[in-house]
C-alpha positions in Angstrom: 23.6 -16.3 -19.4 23.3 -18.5 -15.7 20.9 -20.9 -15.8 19.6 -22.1 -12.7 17.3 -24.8 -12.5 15.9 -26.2 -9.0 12.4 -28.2 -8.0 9.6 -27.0 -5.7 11.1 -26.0 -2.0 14.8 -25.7 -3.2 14.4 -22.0 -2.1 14.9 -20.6 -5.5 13.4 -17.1 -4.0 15.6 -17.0 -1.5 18.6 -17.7 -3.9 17.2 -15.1 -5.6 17.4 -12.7 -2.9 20.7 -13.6 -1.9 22.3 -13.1 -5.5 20.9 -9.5 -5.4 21.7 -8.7 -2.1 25.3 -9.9 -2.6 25.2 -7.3 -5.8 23.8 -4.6 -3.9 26.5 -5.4 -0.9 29.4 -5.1 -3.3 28.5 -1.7 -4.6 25.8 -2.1 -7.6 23.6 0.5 -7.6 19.9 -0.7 -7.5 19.3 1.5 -10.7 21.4 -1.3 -12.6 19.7 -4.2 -11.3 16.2 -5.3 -13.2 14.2 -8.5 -11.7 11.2 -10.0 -13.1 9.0 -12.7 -12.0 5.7 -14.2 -12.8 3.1 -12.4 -10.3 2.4 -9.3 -8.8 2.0 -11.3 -5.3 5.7 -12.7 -6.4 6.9 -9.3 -7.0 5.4 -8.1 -3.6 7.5 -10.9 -1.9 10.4 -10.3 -3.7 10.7 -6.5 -3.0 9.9 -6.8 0.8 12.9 -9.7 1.3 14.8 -6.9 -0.7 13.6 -4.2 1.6 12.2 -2.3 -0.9 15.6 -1.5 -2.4 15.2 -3.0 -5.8 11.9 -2.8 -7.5 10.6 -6.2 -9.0 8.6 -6.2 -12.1 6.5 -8.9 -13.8 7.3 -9.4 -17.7 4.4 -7.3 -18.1 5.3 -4.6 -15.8 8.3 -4.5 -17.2 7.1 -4.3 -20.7 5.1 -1.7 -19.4 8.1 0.8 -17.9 9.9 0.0 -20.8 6.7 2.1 -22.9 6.8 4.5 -20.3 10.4 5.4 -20.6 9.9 6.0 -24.5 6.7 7.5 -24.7 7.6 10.3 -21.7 11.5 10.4 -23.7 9.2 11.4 -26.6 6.7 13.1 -24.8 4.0 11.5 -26.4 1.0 10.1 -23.5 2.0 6.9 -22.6 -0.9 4.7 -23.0 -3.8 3.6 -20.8 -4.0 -0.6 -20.0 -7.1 -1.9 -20.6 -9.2 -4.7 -18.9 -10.7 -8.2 -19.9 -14.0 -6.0 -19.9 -12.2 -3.2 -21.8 -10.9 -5.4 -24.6 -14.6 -7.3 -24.9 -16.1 -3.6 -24.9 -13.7 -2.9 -27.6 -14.2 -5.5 -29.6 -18.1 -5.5 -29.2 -17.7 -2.2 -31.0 -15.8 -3.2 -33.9 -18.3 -5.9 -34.5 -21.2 -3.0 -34.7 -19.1 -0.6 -36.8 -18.1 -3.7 -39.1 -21.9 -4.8 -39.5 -20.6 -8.6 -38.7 -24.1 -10.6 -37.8 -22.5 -13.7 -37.0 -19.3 -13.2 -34.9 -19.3 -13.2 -30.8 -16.6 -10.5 -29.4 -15.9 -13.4 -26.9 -15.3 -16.2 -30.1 -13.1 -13.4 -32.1 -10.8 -12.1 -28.9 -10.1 -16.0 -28.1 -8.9 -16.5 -31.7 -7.1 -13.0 -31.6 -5.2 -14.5 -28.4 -4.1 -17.6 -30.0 -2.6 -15.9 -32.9 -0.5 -13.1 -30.5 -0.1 -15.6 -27.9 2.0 -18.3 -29.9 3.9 -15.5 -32.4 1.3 -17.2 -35.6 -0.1 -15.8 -38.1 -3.7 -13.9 -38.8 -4.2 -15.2 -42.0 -5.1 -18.3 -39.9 -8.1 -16.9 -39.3 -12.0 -16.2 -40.3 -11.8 -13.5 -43.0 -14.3 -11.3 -41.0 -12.5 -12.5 -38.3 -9.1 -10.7 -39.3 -11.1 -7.4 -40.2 -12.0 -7.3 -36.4 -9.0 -7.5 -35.3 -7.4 -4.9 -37.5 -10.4 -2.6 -36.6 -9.7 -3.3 -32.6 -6.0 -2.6 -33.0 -7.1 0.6 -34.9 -9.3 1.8 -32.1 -6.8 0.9 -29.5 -4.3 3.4 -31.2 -6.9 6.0 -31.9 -7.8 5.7 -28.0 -4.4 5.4 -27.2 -5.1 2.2 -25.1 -3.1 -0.9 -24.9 -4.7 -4.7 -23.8 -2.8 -7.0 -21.4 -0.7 -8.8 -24.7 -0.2 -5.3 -26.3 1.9 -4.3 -23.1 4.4 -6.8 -24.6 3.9 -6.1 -28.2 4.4 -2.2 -27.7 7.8 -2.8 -25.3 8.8 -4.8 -28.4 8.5 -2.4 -30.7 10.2 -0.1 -28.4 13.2 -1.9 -27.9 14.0 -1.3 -32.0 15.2 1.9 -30.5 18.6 1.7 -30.2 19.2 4.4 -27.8 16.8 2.8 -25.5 18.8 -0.5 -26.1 21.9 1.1 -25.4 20.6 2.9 -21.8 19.7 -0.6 -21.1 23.0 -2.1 -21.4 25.3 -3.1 -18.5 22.4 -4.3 -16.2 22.1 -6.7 -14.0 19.1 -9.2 -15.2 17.3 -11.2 -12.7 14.3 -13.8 -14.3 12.0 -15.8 -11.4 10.0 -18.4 -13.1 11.9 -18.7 -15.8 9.6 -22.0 -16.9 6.6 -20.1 -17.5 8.2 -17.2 -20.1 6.3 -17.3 -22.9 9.3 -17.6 -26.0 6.7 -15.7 -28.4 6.0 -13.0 -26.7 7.9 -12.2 -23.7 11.4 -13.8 -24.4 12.1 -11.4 -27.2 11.8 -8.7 -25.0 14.1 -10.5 -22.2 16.5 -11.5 -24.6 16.8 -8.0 -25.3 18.0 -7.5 -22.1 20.1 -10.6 -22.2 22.1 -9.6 -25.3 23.3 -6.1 -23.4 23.6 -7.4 -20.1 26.5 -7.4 -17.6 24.6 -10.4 -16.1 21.5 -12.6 -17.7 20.4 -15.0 -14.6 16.9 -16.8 -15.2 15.7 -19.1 -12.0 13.3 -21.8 -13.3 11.9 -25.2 -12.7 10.9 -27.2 -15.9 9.0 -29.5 -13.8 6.8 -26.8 -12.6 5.7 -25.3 -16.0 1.7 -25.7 -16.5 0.7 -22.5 -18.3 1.0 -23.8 -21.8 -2.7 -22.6 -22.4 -0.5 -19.1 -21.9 1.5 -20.0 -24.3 4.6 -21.2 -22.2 6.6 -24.2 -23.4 10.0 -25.1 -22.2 11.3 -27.0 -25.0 10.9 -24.2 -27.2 12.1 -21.2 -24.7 15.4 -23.5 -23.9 15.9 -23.7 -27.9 16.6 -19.9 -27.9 19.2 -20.1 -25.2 22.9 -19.5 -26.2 24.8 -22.0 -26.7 27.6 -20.7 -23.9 24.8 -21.4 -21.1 26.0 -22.0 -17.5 23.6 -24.3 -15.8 23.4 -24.9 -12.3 21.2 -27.0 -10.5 19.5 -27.0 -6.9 19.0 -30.2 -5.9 17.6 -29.4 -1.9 14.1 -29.6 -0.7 13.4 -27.9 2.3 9.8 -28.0 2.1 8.5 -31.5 2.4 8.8 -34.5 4.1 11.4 -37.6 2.6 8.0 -39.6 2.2 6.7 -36.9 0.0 9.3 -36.1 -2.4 10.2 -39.9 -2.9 6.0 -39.7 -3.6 6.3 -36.7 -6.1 9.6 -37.6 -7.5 8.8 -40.6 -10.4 6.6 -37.1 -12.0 9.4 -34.9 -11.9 11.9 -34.0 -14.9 15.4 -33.5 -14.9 15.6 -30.4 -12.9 13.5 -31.8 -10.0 14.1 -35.8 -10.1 16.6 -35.9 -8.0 15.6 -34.0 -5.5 17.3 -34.3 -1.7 14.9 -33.8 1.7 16.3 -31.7 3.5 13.4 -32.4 6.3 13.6 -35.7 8.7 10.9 -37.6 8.2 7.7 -37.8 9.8 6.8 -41.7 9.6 3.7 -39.8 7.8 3.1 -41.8 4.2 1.4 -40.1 1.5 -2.0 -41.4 1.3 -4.2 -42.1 -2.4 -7.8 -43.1 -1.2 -10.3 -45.0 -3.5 -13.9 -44.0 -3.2 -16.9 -45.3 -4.0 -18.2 -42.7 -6.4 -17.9 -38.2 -6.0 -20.3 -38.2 -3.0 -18.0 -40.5 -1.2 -14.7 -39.3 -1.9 -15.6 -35.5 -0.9 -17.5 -37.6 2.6 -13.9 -38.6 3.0 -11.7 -35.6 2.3 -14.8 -33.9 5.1 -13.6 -36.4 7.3 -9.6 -36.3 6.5 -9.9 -32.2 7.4 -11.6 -33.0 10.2 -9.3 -35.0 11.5 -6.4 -32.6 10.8 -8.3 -30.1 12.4 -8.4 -32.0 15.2 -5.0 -33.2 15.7 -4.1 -28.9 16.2 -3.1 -28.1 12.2 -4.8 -24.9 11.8 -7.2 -24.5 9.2 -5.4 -22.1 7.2 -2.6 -24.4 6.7 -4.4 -26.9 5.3 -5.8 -26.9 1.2 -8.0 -28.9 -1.1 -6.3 -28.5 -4.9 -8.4 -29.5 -7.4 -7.5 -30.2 -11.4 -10.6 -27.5 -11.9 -12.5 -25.6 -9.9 -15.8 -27.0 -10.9 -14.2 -30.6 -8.8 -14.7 -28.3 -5.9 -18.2 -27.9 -5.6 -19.3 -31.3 -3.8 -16.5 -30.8 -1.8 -17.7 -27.6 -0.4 -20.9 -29.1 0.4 -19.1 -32.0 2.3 -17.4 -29.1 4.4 -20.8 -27.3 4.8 -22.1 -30.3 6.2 -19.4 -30.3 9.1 -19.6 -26.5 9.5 -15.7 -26.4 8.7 -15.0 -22.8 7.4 -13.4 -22.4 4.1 -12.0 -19.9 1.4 -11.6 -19.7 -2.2 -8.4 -19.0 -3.6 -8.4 -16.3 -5.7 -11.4 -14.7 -4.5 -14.0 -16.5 -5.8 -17.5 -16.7 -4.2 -18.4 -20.1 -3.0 -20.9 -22.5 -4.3 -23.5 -20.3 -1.9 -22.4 -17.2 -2.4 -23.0 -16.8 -6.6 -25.7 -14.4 -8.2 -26.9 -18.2 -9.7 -27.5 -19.5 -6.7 -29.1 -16.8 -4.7 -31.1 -16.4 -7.9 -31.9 -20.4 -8.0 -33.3 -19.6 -4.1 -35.7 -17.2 -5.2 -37.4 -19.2 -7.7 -37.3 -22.3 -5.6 -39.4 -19.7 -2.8 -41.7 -19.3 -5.3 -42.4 -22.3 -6.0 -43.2 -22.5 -2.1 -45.3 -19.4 -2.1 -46.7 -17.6 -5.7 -47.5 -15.0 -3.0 -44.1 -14.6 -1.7 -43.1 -10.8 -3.0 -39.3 -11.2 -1.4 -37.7 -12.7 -3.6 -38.5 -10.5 -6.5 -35.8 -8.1 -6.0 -33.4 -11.9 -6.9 -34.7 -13.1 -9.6 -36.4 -10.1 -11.6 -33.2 -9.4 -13.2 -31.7 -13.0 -13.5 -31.5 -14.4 -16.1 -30.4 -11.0 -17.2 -33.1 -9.2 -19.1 -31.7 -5.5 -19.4 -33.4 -4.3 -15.3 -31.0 -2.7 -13.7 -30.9 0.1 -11.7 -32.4 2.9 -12.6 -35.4 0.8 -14.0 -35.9 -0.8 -10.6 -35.8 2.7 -9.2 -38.7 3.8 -12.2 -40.6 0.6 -10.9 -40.7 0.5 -7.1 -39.1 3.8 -6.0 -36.7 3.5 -2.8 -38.9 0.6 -1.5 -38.6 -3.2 -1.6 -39.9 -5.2 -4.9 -43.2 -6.2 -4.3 -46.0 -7.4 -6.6 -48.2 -4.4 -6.7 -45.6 -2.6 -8.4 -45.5 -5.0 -11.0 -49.5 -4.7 -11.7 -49.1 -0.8 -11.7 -46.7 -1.1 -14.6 -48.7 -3.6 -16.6 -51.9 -0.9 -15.6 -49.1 1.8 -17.4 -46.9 0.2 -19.8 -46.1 3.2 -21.7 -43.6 4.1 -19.1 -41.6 0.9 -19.9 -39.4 -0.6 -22.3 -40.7 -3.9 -23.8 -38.6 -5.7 -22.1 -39.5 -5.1 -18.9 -43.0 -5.9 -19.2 -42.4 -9.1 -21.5 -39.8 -10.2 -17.8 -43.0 -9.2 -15.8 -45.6 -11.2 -17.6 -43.2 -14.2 -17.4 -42.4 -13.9 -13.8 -46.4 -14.1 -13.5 -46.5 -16.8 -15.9 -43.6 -18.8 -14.0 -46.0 -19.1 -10.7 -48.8 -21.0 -12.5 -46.2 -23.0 -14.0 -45.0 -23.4 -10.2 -48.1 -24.3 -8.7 -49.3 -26.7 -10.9 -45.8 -28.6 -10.8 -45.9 -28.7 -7.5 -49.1 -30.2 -7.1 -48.0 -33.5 -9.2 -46.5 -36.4 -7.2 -43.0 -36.4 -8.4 -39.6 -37.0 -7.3 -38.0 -34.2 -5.5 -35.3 -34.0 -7.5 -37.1 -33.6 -10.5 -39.6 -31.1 -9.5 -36.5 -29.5 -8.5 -34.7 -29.9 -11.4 -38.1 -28.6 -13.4 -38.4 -25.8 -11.5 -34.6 -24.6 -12.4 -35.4 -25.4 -15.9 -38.1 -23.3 -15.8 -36.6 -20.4 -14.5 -34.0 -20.4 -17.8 -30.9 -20.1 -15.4 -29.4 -23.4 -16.9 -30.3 -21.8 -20.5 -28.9 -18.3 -20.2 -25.4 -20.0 -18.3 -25.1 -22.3 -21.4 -25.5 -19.4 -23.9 -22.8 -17.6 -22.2 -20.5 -20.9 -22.1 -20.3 -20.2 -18.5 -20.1 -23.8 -17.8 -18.5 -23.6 -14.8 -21.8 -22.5 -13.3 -23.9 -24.5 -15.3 -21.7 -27.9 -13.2 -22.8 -25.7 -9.6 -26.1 -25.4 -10.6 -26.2 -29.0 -11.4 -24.8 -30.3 -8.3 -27.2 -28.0 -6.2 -30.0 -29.3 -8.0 -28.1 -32.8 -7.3 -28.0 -32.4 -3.4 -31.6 -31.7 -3.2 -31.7 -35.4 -3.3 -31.5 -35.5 0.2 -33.9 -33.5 1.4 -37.7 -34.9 2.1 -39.6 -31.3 0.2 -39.0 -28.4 -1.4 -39.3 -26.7 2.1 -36.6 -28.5 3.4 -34.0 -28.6 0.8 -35.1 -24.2 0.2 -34.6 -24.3 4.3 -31.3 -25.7 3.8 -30.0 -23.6 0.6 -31.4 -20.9 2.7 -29.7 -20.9 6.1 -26.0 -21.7 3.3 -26.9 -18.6 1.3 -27.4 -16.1 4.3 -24.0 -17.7 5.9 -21.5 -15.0 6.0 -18.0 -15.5 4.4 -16.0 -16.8 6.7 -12.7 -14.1 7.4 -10.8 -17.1 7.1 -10.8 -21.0 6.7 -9.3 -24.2 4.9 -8.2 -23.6 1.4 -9.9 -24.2 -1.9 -7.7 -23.8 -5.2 -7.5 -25.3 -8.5 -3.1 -26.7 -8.7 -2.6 -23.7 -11.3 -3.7 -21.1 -8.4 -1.4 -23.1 -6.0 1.7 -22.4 -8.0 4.4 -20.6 -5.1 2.2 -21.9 -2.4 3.0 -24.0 0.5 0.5 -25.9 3.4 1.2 -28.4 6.0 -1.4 -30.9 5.1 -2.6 -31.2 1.1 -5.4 -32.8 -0.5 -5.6 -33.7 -4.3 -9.3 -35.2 -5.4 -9.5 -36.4 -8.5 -6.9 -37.9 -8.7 -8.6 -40.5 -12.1 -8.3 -40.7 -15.8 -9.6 -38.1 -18.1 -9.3 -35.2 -14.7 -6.0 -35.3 -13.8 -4.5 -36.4 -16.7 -7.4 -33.8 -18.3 -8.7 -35.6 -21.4 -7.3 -34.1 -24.5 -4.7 -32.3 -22.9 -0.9 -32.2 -23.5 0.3 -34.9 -21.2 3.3 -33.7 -20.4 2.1 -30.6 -18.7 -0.4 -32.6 -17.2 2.1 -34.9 -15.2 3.5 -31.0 -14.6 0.4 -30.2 -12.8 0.2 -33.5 -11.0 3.7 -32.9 -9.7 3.1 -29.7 -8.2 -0.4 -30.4 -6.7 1.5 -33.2 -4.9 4.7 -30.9 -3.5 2.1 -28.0 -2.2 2.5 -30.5 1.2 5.0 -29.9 3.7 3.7 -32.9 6.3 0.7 -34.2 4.7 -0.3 -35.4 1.1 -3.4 -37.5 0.1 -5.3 -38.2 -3.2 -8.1 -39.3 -3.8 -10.0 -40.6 -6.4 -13.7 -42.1 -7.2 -14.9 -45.1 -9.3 -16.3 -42.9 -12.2 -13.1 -43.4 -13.9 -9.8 -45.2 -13.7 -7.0 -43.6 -11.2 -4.7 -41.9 -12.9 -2.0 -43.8 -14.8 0.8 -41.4 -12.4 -0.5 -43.3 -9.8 1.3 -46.3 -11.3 4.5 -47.4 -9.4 4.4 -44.5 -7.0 5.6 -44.8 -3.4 2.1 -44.4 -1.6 -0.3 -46.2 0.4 -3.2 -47.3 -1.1 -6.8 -47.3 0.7 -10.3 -47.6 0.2 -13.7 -45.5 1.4 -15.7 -46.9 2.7 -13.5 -49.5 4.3 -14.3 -52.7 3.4 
């Protein structure tokens, strides 16, 4: 087994590349050659530098052709791959065939997880608990149906086969992102492949691992290694600038600490910024992309990387406020474009106007209360919401479930409730705030532990602040809501989403105690995260932080320039 470890920008990919394409140039046929890497995007760029001569797996692709080839050698059906929705579906039902009052599908698949994702044991868990999840495995196999972690556990099983071991044999094994393998569930299958292989060559960099909620963990996958290992070590950067790396390096493990710039500098120090509380710091990171904007860096080359993605939401405000265009990473909606928010304008309208019939078709169904389609259809036909549809049902109500008249008596209720609230001399905040309360939105989020929206609500609610009325901050949310996406923009990611990502010009908020290192989390992986937020940057790195909380003890002792906003 070869062993090559390298830091961010050593050009492990292209290494990569190289070491297959030298194969292929020598005469191995492409059939011998397996790669794996971490993501399908990965993969993507893996097989187009290849030109589409080798195909590149993930772990779980991988796992998955390896079922393939034994089911169709069989010819049994090779099984269907399930969704996040599919598994909760699944589980939902084993919950009503089991009779169990008291568990959530959600509560008993995240326990189920832990178990399979760190190789432990069931009997760890709630006794109704394990009868679940023997009654979900059951109705996967009756299905024929695999989940995302049962890609891995059925390829294991497979691989007992030792015909399929032996067809195996002789290959030439290629691992990308060798830090992140999970040694419970995936390394058993790769080691698999490593004990028959002509050549076992893993790519990784230990600094870079921060998926240990997936179950990855160096220490232990580097335990399983043989013991006749050849290491190698990249020590090049060709990524970032001299002032950057010396910046990022005092994070950095063995494989990365001493890394070499390959770049000249640019007389461009890395920046960490001190604000004056959340409002400032995301008035100054508005500011700082302004300013790169202006000096020619195009927008898409330019990124916000936050320790969560709920640390982003002031900050898209800031950028709202300068009409700087931005995307999501990942494809998440922004703060303005959620079924929450366009759901919080609606009953904010209302408030306005108890007369005002447009924003029915928003909020009649949110919170969710079982009015979907076709009973919107049963209510107004092919027209538009309006209130007279809702006094012909309550004139009918045999035509209805419950339910629907129980949402339609509390919409009525809820503009009473409106107009008297706003007729007392309050606060706009709070009248705000009431009004959301009101609505449940805040309740239903919490039930779902959707607390990520819960914190955009929240700072919605919180920028209504600045607004003189109701009419003015609803005029505002309003003209932000009907915005259209922009095609393309700055870029918004949590670090984790960052991972294989590069951009000129990088900015890390939250840069404090208890965010970034996360408060109860592994510190280790932590300074990880830290250390690749920081080496995103190719020209430009600055971190900022606000006086809720101390900066972050990695701040300590690092090469940077320390400022203040606002200047004092």
């Amino acid at each position: 087994m070869r062993l090559v470890t390298a830091g961010p920008g050593a050009g492990k990919t292209r290494r990569l590349v190289s070491d297959i394409k030298e194969k292929l140039n020598e005469g191995v046929s492409p059939f011998m050659i397996l790669a794996t890497t971490f993501t399908r995007e990965a993969a993507r760029e893996i097989e187009e530098r290849l030109g589409g001569d080798v195909p590149i797996r993930t772990i779980h692709g991988l796992a998955y052709w390896i079922v393939r080839l034994s089911r169709k050698a069989r010819e049994e059906p090779v099984p269907r791959v399930i969704s996040d929705d599919g598994s909760m579906a699944i589980m939902e039902r084993a919950i009503k065939e089991l009779a169990f009052q008291f568990i959530e599908p959600k509560q008993a698949l995240d326990d189920m997880a832990r178990v399979r994702d760190r190789g432990g044991s069931y009997d760890e868990l709630h006794p109704q608990v394990r009868q679940l999840t023997d009654r979900y495995f059951s109705i996967l196999s009756t299905d024929n149906k695999v989940d995302f972690t049962g890609i891995l556990e059925e390829a294991r099983r497979e691989l007992d086969n030792e015909a399929l071991r032996e067809f195996l044999e002789g290959k030439y094994v290629y691992v990308d992102e060798g830090q992140d393998v999970n040694p419970a569930t995936e390394w058993p299958i790769l080691d698999v492949l490593r004990s028959g292989a002509h050549e076992f060559t893993m790519f990784a960099s230990p600094s870079q691992q921060i998926y240990g909620f997936r179950g990855a963990n160096w220490d232990n996958l580097a335990s399983k290694f043989p013991e006749s290992i050849c290491t190698d070590t990249i020590s090049e950067n060709y990524r970032s600038t001299p002032e950057i790396i010396r910046a990022a390096s005092p994070l950095a493990g063995a494989d990365a600490s001493s890394m070499t710039p390959i770049r000249e500098s640019l007389d461009i120090p890395v920046l960490a910024v001190d604000a004056l509380n959340k409002e400032m710091e995301a008035d100054f990171i508005g500011r700082k992309v302004c300013e790169w904007l202006n000096s020619g860096i195009e927008a898409s080359n330019i990124a916000i990387l936050a320790r969560a993605h709920t640390m982003l939401n002031t900050i898209q405000l800031s950028l709202r406020t300068r009409n700087i265009p931005f995307q999501i990473v990942g494809g998440r909606a922004s703060i303005f474009h959620r079924e929450d928010t366009q759901a919080l304008l609606g009953y904010l309208r209302l408030a306005l106007d108890p007369m005002d019939d447009t924003v029915l078709e928003s909020i009649v169904n949110f919170p969710p209360c079982g009015i979907g389609l076709s009973t919107r259809y049963a209510l107004r036909g092919n027209e538009e919401l309006v209130w007279d549809h809702f006094f012909k049902a309550l004139s009918d109500q045999d035509k209805f479930r419950k339910q629907v008249i129980q949402r339609i008596y509390q919409i009525l209720d809820l503009r009473e409730h409106f107009e008297m609230l706003m007729n007392l001399n309050r606060p706009l905040i709070q009248i705000v705030r009431r009004i959301i309360e009101l609505s449940e939105i805040p309740s239903y989020l919490n039930s779902e532990g959707d607390f990520h929206s819960v914190k955009a609500v929240n700072d919605l609610v919180a920028a209504s602040s600045e607004y003189s009325s109701v009419e003015h901050f609803v005029d505002y949310l309003e003209s932000e809501v009907k915005r259209p996406r922009e095609p393309d923009g700055i870029q918004l990611s949590t670090i984790h989403a960052s991972k294989g990502r590069e951009w000129a010009s990088v900015l890390v908020p939250g840069f404090q105690d208890g965010l970034l290192p996360l408060e109860g989390a592994d510190i280790n992986e932590e300074r990880n995260l830290a250390f690749v937020g920081m080496t995103r940057a190719k020209s430009h790195l600055v971190l900022t932080y606000n006086r809720s909380a101390a900066p972050s003890p990695f701040l300590s002792n690092l090469p940077i320039l320390n400022s203040q906003w606002p200047m004092l």
